[in-house]
GUDO-247897 format. One record per residue (C-alpha): x negated, z negated, y; residue number from 1; residue in three letters. Coordinates in nm, 2 decimals, always signed. Each point is the difference from the previous one (the first is absolute). Example, Ala and Ser with C-alpha at 12.3 -4.5 7.8 and 13.67 -1.06 7.14 Angstrom:
<ketors>
- px_pz_py_i_aa
- -1.23_-0.78_-0.45_1_ALA
- -0.14_+0.07_+0.34_2_SER
</ketors>
This chain:
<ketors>
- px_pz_py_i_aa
- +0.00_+0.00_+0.00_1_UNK
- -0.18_+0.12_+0.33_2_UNK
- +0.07_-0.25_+0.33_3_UNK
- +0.28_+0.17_+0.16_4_UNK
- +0.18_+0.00_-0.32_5_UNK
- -0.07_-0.36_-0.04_6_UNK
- +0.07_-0.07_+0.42_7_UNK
- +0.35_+0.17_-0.07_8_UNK
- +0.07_-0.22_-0.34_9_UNK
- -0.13_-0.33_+0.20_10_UNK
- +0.22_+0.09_+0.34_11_UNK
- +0.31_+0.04_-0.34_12_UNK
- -0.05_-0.33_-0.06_13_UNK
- +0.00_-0.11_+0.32_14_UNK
- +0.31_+0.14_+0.07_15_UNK
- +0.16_-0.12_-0.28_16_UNK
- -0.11_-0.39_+0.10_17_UNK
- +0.09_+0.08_+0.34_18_UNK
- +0.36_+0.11_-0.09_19_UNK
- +0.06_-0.22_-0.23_20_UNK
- -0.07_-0.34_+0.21_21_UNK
- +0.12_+0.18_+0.37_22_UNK
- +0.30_+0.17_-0.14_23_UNK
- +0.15_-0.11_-0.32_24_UNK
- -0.12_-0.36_+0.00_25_UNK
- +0.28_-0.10_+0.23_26_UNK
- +0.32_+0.15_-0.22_27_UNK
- -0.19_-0.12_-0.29_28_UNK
- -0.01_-0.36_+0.09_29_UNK
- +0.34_-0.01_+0.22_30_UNK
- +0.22_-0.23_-0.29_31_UNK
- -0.31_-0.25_+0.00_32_UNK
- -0.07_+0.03_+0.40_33_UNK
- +0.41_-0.03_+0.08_34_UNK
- -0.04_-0.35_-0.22_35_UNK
- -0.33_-0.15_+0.17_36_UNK
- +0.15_+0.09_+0.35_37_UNK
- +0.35_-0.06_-0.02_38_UNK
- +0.04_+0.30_+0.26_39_UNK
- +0.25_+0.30_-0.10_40_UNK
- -0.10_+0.33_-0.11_41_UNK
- +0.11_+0.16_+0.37_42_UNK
- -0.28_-0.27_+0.13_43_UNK
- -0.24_+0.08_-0.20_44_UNK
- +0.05_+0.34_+0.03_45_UNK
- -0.09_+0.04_+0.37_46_UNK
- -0.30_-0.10_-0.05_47_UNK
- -0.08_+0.33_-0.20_48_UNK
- +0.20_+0.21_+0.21_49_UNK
- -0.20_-0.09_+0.33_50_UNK
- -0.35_+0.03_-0.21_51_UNK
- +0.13_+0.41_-0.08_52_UNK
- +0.07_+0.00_+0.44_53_UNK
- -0.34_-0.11_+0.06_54_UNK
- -0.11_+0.24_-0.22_55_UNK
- +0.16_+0.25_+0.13_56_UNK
- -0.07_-0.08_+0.34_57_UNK
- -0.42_+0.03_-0.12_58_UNK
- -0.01_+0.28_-0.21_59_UNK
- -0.06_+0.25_+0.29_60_UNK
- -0.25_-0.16_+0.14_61_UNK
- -0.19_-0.13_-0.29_62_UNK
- -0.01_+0.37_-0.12_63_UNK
- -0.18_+0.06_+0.34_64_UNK
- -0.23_-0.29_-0.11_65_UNK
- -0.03_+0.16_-0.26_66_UNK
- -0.11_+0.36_+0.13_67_UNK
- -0.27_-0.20_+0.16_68_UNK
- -0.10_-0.02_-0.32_69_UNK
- +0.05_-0.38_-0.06_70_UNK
- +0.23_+0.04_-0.27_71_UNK
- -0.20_-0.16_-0.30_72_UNK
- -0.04_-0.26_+0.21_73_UNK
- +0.39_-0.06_+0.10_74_UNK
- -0.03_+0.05_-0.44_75_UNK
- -0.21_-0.31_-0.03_76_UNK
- +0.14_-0.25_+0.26_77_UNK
- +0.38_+0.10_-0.07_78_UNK
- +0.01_-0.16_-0.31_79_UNK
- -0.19_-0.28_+0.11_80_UNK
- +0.27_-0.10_+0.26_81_UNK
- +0.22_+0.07_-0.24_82_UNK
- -0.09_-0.23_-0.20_83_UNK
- -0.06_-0.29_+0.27_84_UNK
- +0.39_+0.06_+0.09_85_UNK
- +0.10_-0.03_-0.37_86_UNK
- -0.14_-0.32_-0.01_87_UNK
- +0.16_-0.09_+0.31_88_UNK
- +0.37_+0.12_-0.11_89_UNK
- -0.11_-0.24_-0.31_90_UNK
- -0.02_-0.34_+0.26_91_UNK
- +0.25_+0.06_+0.27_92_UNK
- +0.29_-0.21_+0.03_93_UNK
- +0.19_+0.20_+0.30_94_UNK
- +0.20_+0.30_+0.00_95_UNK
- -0.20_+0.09_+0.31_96_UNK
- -0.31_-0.04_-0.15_97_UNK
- +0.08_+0.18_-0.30_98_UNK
- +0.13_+0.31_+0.27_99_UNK
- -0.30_-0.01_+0.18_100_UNK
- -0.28_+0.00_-0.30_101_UNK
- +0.24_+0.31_-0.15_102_UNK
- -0.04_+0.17_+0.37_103_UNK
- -0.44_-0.05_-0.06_104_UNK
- +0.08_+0.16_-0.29_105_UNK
- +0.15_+0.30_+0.05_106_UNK
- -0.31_+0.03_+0.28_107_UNK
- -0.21_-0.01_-0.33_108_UNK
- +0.17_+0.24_-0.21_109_UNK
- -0.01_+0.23_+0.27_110_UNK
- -0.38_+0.04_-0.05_111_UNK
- -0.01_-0.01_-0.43_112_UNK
- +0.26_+0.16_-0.16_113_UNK
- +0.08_+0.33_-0.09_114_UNK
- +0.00_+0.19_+0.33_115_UNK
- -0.37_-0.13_+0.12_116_UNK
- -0.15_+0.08_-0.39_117_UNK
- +0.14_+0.35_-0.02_118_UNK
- -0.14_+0.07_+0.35_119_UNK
- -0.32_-0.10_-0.06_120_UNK
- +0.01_+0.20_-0.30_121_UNK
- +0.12_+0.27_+0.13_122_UNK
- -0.27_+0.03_+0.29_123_UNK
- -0.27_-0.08_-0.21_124_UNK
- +0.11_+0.23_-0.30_125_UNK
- +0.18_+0.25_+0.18_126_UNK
- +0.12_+0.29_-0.33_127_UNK
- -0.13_-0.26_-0.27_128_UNK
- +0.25_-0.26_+0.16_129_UNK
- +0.30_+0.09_-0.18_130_UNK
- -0.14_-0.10_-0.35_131_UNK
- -0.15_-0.30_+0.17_132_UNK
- +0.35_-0.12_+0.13_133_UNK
- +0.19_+0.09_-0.30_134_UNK
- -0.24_-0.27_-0.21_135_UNK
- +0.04_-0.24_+0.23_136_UNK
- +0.33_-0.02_-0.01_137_UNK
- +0.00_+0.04_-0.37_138_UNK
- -0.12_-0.30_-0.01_139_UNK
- +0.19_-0.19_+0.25_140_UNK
- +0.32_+0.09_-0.15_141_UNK
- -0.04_-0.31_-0.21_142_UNK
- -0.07_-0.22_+0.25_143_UNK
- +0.40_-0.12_+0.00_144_UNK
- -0.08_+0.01_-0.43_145_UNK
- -0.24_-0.27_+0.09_146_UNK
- +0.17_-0.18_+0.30_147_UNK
- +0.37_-0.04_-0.17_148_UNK
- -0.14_-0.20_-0.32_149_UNK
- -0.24_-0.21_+0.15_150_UNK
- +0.20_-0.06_+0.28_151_UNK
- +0.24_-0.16_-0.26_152_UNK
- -0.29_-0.23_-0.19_153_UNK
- -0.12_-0.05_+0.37_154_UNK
- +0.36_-0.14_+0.10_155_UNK
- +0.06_-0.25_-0.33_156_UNK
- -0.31_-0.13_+0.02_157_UNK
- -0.09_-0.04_+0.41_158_UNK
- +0.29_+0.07_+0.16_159_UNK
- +0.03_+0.27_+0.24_160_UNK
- -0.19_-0.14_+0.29_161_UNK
- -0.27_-0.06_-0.27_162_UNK
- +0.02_+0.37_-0.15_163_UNK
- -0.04_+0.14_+0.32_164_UNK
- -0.34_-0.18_+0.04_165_UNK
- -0.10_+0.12_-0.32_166_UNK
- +0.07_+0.37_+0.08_167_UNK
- -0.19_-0.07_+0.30_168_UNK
- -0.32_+0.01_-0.20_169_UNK
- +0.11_+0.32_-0.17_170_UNK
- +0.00_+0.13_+0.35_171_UNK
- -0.32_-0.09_+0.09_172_UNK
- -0.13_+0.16_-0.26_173_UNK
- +0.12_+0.30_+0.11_174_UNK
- -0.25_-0.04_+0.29_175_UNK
- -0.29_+0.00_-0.23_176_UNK
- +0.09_+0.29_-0.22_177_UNK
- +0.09_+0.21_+0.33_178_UNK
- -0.35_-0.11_+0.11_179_UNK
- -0.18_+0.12_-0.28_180_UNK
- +0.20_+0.34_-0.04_181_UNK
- -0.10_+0.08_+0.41_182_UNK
- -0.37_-0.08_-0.09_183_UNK
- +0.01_+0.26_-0.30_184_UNK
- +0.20_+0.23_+0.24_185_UNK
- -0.29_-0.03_+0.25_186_UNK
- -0.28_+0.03_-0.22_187_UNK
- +0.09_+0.32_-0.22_188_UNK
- +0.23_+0.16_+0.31_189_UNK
- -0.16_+0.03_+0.33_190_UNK
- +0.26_-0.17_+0.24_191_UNK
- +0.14_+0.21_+0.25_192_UNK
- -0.02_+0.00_+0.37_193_UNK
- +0.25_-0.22_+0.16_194_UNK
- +0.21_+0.24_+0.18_195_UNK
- +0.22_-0.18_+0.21_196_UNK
- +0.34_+0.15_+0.06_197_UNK
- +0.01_+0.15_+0.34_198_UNK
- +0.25_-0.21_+0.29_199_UNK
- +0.30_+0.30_-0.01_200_UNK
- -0.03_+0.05_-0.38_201_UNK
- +0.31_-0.13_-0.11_202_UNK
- +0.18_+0.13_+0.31_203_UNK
- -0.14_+0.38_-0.18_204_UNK
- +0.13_-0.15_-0.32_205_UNK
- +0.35_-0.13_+0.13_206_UNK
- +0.08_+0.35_+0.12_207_UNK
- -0.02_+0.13_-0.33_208_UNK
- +0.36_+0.04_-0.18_209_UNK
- -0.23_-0.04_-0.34_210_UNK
- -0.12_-0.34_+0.08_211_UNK
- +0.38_-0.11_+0.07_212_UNK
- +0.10_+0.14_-0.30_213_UNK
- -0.24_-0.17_-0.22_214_UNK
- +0.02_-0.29_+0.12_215_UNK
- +0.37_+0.04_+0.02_216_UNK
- -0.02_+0.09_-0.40_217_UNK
- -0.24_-0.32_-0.08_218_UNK
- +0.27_-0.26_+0.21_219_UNK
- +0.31_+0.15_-0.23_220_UNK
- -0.11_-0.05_-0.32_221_UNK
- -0.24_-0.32_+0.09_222_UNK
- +0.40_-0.11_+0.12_223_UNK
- +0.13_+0.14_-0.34_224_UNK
- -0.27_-0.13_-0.20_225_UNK
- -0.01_-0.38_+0.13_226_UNK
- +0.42_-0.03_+0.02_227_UNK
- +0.02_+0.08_-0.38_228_UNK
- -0.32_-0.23_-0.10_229_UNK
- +0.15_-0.28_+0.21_230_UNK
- +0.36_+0.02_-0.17_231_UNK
- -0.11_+0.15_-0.32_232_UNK
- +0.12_-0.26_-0.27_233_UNK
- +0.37_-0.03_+0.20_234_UNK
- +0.02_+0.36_+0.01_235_UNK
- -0.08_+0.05_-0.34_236_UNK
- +0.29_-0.27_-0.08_237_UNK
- +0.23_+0.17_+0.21_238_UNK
- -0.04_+0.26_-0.23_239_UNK
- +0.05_-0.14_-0.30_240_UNK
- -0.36_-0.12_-0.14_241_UNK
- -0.08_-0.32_-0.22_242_UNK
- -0.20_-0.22_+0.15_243_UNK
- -0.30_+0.06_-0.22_244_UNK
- +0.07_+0.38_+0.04_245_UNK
- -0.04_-0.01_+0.34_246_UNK
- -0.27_-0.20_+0.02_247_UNK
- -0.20_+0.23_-0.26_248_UNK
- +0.11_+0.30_+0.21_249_UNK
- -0.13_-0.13_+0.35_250_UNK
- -0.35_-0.06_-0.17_251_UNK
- -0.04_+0.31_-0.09_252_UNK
- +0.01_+0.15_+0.34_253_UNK
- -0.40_-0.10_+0.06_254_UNK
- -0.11_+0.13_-0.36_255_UNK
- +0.18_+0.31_+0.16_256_UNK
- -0.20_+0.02_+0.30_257_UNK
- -0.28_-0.01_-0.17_258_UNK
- +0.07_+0.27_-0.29_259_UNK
- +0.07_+0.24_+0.31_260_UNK
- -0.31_-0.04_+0.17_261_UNK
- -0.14_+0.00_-0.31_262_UNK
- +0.10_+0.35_-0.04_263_UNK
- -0.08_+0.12_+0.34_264_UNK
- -0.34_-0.13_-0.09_265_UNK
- -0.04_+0.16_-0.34_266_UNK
- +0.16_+0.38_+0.19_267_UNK
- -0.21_-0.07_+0.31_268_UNK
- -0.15_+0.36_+0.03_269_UNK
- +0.30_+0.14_-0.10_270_UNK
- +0.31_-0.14_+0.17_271_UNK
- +0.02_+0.05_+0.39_272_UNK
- +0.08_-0.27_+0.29_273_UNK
- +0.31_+0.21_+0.08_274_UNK
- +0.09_+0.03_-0.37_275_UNK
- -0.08_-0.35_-0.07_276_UNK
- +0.23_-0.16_+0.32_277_UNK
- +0.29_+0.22_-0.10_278_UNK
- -0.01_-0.12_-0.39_279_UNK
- +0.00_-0.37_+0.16_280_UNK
- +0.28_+0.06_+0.27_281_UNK
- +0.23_+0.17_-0.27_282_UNK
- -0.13_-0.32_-0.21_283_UNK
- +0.16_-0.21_+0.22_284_UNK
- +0.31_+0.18_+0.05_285_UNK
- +0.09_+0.01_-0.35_286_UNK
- -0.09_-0.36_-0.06_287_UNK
- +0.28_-0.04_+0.28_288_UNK
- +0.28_+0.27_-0.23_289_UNK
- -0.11_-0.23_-0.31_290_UNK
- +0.04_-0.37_+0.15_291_UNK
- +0.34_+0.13_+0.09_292_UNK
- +0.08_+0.16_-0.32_293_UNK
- -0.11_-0.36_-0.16_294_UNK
- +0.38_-0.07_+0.07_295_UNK
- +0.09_+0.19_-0.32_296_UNK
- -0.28_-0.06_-0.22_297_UNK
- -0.22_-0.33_+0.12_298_UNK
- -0.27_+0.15_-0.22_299_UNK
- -0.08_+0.24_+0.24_300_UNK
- -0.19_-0.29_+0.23_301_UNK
- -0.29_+0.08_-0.21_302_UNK
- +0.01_+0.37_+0.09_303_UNK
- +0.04_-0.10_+0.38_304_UNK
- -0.31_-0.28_-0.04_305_UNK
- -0.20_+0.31_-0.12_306_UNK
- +0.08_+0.20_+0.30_307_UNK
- -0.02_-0.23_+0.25_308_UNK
- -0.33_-0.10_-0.08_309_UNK
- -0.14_+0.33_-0.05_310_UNK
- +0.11_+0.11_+0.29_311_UNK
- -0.05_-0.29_+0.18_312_UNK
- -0.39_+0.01_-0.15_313_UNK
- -0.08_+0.34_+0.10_314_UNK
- +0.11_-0.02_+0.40_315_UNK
- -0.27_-0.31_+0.00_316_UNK
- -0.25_+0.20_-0.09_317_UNK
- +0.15_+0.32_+0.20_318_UNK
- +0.03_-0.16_+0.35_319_UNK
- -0.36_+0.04_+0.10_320_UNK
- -0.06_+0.35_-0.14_321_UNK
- +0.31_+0.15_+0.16_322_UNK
- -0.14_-0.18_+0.30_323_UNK
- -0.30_+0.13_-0.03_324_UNK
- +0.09_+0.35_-0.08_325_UNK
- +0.24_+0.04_+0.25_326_UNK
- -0.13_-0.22_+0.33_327_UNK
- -0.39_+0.07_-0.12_328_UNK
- -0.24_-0.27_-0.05_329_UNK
- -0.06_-0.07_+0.36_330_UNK
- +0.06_-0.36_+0.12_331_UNK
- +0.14_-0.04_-0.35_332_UNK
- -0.04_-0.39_+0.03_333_UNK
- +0.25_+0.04_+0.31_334_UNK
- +0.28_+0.23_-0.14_335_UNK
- +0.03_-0.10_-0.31_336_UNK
- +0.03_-0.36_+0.17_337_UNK
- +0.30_+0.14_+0.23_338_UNK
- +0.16_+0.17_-0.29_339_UNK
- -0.07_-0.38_-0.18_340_UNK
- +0.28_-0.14_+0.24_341_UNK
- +0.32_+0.14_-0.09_342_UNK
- -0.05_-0.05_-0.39_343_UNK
- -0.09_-0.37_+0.07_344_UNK
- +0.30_-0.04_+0.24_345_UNK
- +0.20_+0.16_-0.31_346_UNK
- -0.14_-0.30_-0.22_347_UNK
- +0.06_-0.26_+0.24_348_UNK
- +0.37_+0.13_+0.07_349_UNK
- +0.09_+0.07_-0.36_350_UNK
- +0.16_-0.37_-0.09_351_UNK
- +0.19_-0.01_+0.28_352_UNK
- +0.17_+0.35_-0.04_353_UNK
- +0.05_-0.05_-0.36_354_UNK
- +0.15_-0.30_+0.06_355_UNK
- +0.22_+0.17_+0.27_356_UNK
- +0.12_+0.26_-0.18_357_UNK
- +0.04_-0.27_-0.34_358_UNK
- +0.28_-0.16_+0.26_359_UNK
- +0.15_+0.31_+0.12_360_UNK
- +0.07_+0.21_-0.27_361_UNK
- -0.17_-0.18_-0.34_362_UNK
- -0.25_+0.17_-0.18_363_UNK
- +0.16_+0.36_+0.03_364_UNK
- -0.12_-0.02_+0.37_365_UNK
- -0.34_-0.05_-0.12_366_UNK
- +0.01_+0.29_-0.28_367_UNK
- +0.12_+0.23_+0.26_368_UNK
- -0.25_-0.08_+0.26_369_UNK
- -0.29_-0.01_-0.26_370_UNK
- +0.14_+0.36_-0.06_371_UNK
- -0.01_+0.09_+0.34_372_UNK
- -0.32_-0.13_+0.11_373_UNK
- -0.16_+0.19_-0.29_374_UNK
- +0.16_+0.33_+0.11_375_UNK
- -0.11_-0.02_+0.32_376_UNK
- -0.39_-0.03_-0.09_377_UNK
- +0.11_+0.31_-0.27_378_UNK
- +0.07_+0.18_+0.31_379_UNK
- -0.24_-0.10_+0.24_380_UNK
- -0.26_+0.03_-0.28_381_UNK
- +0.11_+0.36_-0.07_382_UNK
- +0.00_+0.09_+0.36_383_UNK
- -0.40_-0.14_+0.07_384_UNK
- -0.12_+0.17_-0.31_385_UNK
- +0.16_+0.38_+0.14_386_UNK
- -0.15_-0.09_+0.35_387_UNK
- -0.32_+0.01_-0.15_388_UNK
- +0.04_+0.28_-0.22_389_UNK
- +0.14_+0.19_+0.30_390_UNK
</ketors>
């Protein structure tokens, strides 16, 4: 294995620890956290949904950072703050405290997750970056396969409060892993030039019907994807699924991620961005037809957790090629960052509007606008892909 091939496998791992103790820790631990705190689950909840604002808020800017070619270093120290606010959420005894440590941690995240790694990776790899994302997220596809179970030994045995300390140190080591990938990137690819992104870039870029559109695709079916994940088990009840049933078939939606990227990573010469985003939108679509369909046969919740996560899979990986090939590589850092915003809105909002539409019209509302939403990127998709053909 040569150093860039072990830099990408390291900055995997990275991601997955990452993921698993910034994202997935909190749903993971929410039974065990509700009974240390005594708060509700709307209390808790906030907290979250103000670290995803922050984040959103950031994620511009730290892709300038990032053009200035800091970003290994917003890598290394991410996690580590991270971390420190893990530990934090693990002592408070406020509901203020807990809101504001959740606020310094969406700051974090905004410099270590996905959106910074694929940058870098991107600038540094530029045509080889494709194969290099698609790993890393093969990998980090488990990292809610590793959060969900030892969130739940975490829980008997510490409490909540307690597990989130302990993911804390999983986090950390996230730092150290990211460390050592950047030092292999360094030493076997020359690092390139900081090119910071000129003052009117994004004012080029926000004139651009393409930028809306992709951005506008990402926000619809980061809205689709985070409504269904949130209400998954009552949807799958609505439709008729056992208990076990349904817990089987929402499992099987991050196995599914990772068999599609899988694939994209075993065709990589041979199947196109364009080709590749289109197979993942109409993914997502039909997932949406099947869910729906569930009504009539509740078997069918397997087909949809297949979908879903395929699609869902492939358009993590897609979002900075299509970026890249249709924006250029250019300030990267910084557009990819702006584009950033409206998916993590999507995430932050997704609760809320399932919950919404749960009280308006039952899950049917939620089926429909699933349906919906997934059309819409279908279309826009469609529409960018001829723009740059034509």
């Amino acid at each position: 294995m040569n150093g860039q091939s072990a830099a990408v496998w390291l900055l995997a791992l990275g991601q997955t620890l990452t993921y698993a103790g910034v994202m997935y820790a909190f749903p993971a631990l929410l039974p065990d956290l509700i009974a240390d705190t005594g708060w509700g689950v709307a209390d808790l909840a906030f907290g979250p949904t103000l670290g995803y604002l922050a984040m959103a808020a950031l994620i511009a800017p730290s892709g300038r950072v990032l053009d200035r070619g800091y970003g290994p270093v917003m890598m290394v120290a991410g996690p580590i703050l991270a971390a420190l606010c893990l530990v934090g959420l693990g002592m408070v005894q406020g509901l203020w405290q807990w809101n504001v440590l959740w606020i310094i941690l969406g700051v974090a995240q905004a410099g270590c997750v996905y959106e910074t790694c694929f940058a870098i990776l991107t600038r540094r790899l530029g045509q080889d970056a494709r194969g290099a994302i698609t790993r890393v997220t093969l990998i980090a596809g488990f990292a809610s396969t590793l959060a969900f179970p030892l969130g739940h030994w975490l829980g008997i045995d510490y409490g909540g409060q307690g597990g989130l300390i302990a993911f804390a140190g999983i986090v950390a080591l996230a730092s150290i892993l990211n460390f050592a990938a950047f030092r292999l990137l360094r030493h076997g690819h020359p690092v390139p030039e900081a090119h910071p992104a000129p003052k009117n870039l994004l004012s080029g870029v926000f004139a651009k019907p393409v930028f809306w559109a992709i951005m506008a695709i990402f926000t619809v079916l980061g809205l689709n994807h985070a409504m269904l994940l949130t209400y998954i088990l009552v949807l799958f009840d609505h439709q008729g699924a056992t208990v076990q049933m349904a817990t089987i078939a929402a499992a099987c939606i991050g196995p599914s991620q990772v068999l599609a990227r899988l694939i994209m990573l075993r065709g990589d010469a041979r199947i196109s961005n364009g080709t590749a985003t289109l197979w993942a939108l109409g993914a997502i679509m039909m997932a949406a037809v099947l869910l729906f369909w569930a009504g009539i046969a509740p078997q069918l919740i397997f087909a949809f957790a297949l979908f879903q996560g395929a699609g869902a899979g492939l358009l993590s990986i897609l979002r900075p090629l299509l970026i890249s090939d249709h924006l250029g590589r250019g300030g990267f850092g910084a557009i990819s960052g702006a584009v950033s915003v409206g998916p993590i809105l999507a995430a932050a909002a997704a609760p809320a509007v399932g919950a919404g539409l749960l009280a308006w019209g039952g899950a049917a509302m939620i089926f429909a606008t699933a349906l919906a939403l997934a059309m819409i990127g279908l279309v826009l998709g469609i529409w960018v892909l001829q723009k740059a053909r034509a």
